[in-house]
N, CA, C and O atoms as CSV, one atom per row, in Angstrom:
chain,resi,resn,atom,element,x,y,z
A,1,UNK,N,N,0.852,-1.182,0.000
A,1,UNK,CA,C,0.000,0.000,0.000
A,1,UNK,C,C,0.893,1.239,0.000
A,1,UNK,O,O,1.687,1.610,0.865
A,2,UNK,N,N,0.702,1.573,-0.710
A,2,UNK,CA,C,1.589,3.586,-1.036
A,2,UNK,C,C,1.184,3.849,0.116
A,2,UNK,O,O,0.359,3.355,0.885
A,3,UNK,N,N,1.962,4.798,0.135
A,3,UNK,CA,C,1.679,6.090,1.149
A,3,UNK,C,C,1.782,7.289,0.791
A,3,UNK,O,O,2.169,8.234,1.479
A,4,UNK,N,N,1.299,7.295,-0.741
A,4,UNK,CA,C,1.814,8.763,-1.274
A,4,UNK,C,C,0.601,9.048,-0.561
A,4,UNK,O,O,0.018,8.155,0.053
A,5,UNK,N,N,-0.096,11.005,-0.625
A,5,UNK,CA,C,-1.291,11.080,-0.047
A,5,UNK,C,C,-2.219,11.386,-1.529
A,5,UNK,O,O,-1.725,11.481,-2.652
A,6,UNK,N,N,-3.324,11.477,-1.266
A,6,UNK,CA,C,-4.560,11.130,-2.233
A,6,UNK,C,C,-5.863,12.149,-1.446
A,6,UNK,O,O,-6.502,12.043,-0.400
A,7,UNK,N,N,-5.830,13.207,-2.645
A,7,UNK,CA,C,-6.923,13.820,-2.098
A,7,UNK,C,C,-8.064,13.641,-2.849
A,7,UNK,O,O,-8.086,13.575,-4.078
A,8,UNK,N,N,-9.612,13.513,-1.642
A,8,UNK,CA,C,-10.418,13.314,-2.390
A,8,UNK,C,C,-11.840,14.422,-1.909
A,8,UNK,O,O,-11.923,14.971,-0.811
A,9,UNK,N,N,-12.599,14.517,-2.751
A,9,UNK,CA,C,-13.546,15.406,-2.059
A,9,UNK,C,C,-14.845,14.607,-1.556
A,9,UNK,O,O,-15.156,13.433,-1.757
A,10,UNK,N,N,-15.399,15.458,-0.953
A,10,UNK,CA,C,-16.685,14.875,0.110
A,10,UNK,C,C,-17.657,15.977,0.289
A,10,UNK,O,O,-17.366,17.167,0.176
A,11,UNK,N,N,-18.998,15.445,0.616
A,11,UNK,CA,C,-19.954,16.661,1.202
A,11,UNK,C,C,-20.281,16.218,2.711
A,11,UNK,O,O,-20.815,15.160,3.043
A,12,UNK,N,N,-19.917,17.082,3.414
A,12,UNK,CA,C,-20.046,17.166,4.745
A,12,UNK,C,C,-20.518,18.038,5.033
A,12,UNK,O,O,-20.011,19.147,4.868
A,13,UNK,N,N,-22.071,17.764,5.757
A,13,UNK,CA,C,-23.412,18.659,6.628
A,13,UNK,C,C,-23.438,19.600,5.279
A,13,UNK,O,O,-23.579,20.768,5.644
A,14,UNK,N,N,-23.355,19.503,3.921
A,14,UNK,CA,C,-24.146,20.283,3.136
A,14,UNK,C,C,-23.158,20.996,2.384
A,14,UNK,O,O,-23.524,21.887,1.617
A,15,UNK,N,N,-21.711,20.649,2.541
A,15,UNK,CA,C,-20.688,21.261,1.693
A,15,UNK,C,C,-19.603,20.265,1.109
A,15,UNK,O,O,-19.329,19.111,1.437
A,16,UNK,N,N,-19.133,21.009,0.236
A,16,UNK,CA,C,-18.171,20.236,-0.332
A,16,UNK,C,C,-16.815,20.664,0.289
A,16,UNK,O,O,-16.430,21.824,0.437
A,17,UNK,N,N,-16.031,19.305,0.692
A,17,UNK,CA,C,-14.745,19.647,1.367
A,17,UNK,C,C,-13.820,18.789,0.308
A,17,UNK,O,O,-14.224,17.865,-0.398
A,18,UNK,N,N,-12.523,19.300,0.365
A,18,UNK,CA,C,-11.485,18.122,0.294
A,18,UNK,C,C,-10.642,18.048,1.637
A,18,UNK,O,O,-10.385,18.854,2.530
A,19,UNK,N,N,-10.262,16.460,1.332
A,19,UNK,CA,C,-9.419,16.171,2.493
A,19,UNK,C,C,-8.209,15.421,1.684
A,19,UNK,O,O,-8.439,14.568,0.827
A,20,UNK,N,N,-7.037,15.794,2.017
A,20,UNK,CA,C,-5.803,14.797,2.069
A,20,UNK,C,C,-5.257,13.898,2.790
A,20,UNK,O,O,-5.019,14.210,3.957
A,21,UNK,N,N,-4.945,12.714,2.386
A,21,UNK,CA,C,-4.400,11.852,3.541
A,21,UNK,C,C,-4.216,11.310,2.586
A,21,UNK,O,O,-4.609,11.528,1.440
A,22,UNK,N,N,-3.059,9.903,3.368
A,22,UNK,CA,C,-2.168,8.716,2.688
A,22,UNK,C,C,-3.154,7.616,2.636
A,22,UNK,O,O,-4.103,7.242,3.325
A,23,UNK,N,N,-2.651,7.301,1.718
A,23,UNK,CA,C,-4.004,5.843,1.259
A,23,UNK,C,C,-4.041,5.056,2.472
A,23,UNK,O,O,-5.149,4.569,2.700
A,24,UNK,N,N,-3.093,4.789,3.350
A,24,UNK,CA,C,-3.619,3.769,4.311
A,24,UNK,C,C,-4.733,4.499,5.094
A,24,UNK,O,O,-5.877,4.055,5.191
A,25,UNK,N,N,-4.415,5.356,5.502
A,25,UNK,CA,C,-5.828,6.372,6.295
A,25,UNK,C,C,-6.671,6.141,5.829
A,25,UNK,O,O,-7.500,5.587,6.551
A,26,UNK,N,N,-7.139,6.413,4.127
A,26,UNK,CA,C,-8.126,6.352,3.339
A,26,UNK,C,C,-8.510,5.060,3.450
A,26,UNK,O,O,-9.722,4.925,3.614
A,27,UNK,N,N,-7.838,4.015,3.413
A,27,UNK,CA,C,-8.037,2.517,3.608
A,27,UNK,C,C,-8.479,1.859,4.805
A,27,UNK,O,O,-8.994,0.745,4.713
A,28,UNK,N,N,-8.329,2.453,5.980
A,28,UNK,CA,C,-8.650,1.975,7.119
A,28,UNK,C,C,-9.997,3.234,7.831
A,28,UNK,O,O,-10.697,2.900,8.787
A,29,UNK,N,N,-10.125,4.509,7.212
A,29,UNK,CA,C,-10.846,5.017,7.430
A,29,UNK,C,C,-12.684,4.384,6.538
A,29,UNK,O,O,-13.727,4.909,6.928
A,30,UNK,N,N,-12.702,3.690,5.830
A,30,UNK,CA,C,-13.310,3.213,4.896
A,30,UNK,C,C,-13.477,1.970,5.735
A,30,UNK,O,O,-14.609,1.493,5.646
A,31,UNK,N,N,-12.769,1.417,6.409
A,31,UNK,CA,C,-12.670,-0.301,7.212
A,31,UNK,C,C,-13.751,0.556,8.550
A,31,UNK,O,O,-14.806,-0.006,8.847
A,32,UNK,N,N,-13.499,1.453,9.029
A,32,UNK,CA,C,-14.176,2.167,10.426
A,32,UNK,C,C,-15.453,2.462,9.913
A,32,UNK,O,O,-16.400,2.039,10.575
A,33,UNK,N,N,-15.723,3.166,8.760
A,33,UNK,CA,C,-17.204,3.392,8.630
A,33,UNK,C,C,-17.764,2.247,8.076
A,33,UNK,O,O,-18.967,2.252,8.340
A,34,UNK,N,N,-17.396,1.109,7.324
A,34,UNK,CA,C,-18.312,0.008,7.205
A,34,UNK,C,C,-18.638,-0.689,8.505
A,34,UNK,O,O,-19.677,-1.345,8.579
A,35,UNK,N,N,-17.710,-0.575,9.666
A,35,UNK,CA,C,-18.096,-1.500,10.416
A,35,UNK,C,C,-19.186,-0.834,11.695
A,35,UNK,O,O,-19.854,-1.344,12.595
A,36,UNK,N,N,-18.917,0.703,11.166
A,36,UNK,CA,C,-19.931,1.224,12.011
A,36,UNK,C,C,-21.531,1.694,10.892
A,36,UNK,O,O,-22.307,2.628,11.095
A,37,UNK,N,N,-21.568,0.800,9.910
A,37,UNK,CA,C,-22.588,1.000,9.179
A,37,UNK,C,C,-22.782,2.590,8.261
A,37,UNK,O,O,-23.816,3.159,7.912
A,38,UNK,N,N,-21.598,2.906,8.106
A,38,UNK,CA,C,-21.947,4.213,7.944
A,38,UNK,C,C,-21.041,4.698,6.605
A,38,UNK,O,O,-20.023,4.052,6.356
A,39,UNK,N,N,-21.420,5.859,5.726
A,39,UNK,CA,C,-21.069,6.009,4.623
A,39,UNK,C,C,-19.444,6.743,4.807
A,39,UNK,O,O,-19.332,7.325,5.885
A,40,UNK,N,N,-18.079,6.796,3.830
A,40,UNK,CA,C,-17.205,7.613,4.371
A,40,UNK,C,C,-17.340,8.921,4.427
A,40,UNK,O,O,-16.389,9.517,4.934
A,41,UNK,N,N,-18.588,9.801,3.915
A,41,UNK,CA,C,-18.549,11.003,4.159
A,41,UNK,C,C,-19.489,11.066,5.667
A,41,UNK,O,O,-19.369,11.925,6.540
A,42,UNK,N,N,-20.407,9.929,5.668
A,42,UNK,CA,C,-20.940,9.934,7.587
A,42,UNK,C,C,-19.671,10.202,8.613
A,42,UNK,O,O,-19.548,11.150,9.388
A,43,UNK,N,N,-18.784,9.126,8.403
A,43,UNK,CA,C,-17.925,8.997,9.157
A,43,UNK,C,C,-16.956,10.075,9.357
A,43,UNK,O,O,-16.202,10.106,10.330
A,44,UNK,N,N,-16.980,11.099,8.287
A,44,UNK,CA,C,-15.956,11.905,8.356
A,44,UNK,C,C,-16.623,13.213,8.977
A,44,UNK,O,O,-16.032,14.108,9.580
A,45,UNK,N,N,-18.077,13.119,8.676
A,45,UNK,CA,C,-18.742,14.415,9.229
A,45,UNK,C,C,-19.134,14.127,10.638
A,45,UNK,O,O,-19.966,14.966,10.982
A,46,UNK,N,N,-18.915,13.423,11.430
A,46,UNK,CA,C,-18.709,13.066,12.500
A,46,UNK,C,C,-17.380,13.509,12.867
A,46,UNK,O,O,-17.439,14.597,13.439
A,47,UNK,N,N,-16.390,13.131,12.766
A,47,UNK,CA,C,-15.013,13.595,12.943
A,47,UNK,C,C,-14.939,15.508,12.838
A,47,UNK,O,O,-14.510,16.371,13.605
A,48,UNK,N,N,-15.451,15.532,11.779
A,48,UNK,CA,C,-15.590,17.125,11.447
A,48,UNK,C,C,-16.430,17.505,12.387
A,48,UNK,O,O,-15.721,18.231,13.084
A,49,UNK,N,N,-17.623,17.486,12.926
A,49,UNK,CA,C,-18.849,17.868,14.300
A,49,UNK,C,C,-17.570,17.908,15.477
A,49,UNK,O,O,-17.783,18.528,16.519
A,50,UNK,N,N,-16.626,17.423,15.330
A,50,UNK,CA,C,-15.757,17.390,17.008
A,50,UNK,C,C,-14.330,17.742,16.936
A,50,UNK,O,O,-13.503,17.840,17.843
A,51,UNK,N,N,-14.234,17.883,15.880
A,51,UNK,CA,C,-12.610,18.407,15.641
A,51,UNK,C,C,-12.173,19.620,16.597
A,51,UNK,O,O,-11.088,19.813,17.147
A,52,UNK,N,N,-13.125,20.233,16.620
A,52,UNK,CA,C,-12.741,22.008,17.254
A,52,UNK,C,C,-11.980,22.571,16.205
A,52,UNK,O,O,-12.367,22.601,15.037
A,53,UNK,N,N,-10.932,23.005,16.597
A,53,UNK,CA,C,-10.161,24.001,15.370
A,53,UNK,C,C,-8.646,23.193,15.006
A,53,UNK,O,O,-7.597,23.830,14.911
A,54,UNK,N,N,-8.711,21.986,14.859
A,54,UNK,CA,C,-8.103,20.780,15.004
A,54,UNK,C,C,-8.122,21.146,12.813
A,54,UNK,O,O,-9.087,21.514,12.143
A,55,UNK,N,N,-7.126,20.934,12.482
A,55,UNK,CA,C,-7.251,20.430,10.909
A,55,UNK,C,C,-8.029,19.504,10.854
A,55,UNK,O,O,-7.942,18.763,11.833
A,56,UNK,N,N,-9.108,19.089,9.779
A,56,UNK,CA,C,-9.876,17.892,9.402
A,56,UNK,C,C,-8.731,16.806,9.688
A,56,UNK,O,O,-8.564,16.035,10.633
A,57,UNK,N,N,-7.772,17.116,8.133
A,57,UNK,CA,C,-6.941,15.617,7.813
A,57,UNK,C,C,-6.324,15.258,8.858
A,57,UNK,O,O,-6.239,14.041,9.020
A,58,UNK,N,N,-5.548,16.373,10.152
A,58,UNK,CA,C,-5.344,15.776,11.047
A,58,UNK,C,C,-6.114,15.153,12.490
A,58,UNK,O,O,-5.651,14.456,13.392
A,59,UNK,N,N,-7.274,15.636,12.312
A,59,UNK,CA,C,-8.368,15.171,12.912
A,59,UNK,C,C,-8.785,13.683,12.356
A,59,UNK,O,O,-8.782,12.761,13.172
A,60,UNK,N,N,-9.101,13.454,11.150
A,60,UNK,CA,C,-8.920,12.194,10.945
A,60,UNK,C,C,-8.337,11.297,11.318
A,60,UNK,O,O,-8.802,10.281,11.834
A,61,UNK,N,N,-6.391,11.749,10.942
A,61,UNK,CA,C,-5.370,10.533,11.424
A,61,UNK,C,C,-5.691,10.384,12.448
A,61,UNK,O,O,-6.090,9.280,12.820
A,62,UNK,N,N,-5.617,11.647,13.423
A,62,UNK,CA,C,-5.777,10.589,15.271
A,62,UNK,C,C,-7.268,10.103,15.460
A,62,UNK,O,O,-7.625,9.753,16.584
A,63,UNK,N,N,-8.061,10.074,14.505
A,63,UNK,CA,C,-9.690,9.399,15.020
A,63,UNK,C,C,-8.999,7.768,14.917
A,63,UNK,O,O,-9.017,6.868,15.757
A,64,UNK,N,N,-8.292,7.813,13.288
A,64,UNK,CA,C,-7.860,6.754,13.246
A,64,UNK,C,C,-6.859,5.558,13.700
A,64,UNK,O,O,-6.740,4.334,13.732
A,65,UNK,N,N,-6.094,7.041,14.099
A,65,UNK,CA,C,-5.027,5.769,15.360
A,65,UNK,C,C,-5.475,6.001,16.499
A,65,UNK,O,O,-4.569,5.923,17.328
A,66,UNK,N,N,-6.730,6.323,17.064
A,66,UNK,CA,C,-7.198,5.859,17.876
A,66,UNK,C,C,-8.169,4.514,17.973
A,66,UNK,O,O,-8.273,3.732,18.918
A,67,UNK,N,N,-8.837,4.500,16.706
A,67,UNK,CA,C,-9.624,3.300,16.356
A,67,UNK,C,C,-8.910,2.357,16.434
A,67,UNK,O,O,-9.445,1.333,16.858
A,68,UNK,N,N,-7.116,2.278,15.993
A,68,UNK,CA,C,-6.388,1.222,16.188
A,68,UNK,C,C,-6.022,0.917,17.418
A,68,UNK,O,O,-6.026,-0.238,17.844
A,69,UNK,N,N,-5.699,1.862,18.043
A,69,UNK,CA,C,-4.925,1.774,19.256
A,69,UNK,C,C,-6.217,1.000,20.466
A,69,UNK,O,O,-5.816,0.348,21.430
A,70,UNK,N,N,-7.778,1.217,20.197
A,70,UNK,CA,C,-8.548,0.432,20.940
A,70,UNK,C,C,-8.767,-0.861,20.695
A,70,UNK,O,O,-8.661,-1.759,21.530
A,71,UNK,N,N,-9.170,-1.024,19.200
A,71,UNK,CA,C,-8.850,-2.454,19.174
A,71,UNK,C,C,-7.696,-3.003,19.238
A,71,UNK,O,O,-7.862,-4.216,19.367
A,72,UNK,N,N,-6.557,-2.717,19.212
A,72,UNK,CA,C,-5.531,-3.793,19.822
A,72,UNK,C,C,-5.289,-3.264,21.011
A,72,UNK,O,O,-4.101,-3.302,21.329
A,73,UNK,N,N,-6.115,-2.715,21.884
A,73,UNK,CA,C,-6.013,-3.298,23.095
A,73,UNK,C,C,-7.511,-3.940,23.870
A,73,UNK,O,O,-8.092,-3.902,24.954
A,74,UNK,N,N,-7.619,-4.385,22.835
A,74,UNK,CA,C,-9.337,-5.902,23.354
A,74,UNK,C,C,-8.708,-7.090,23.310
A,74,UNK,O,O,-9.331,-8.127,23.538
């Protein structure tokens, strides 16, 4: 899996955003919203509702190494 980054756009709560990140993000962020039933722009507008003044893309990475960091510790 590259790690170049890959930007893609999204509508979140009624706008169009882009976000950048490295394909594994994109790859495991996509693994988090299927398993929470939810579309990747759900999942990201969730992340975006709580960021505060946090960058999105880096608001993302730590949603996502946090998603890791809980399941490997179950």
């Amino acid at each position: 899996m590259s790690a170049r980054v890959v930007k893609r756009s999204l509508s979140i709560a009624g706008h169009r955003t882009s976000v950048s990140l490295e394909e594994p993000f994109w790859a495991e962020l996509r693994a988090l919203a299927a398993v929470r039933g939810l579309s990747l722009a759900g999942l990201v507008g969730e992340i975006d509702s709580g960021r505060g003044e946090a960058n999105l893309s880096s608001a993302i990475r730590v949603h996502v190494l946090q998603a890791l960091r809980e399941a490997a510790s179950r």
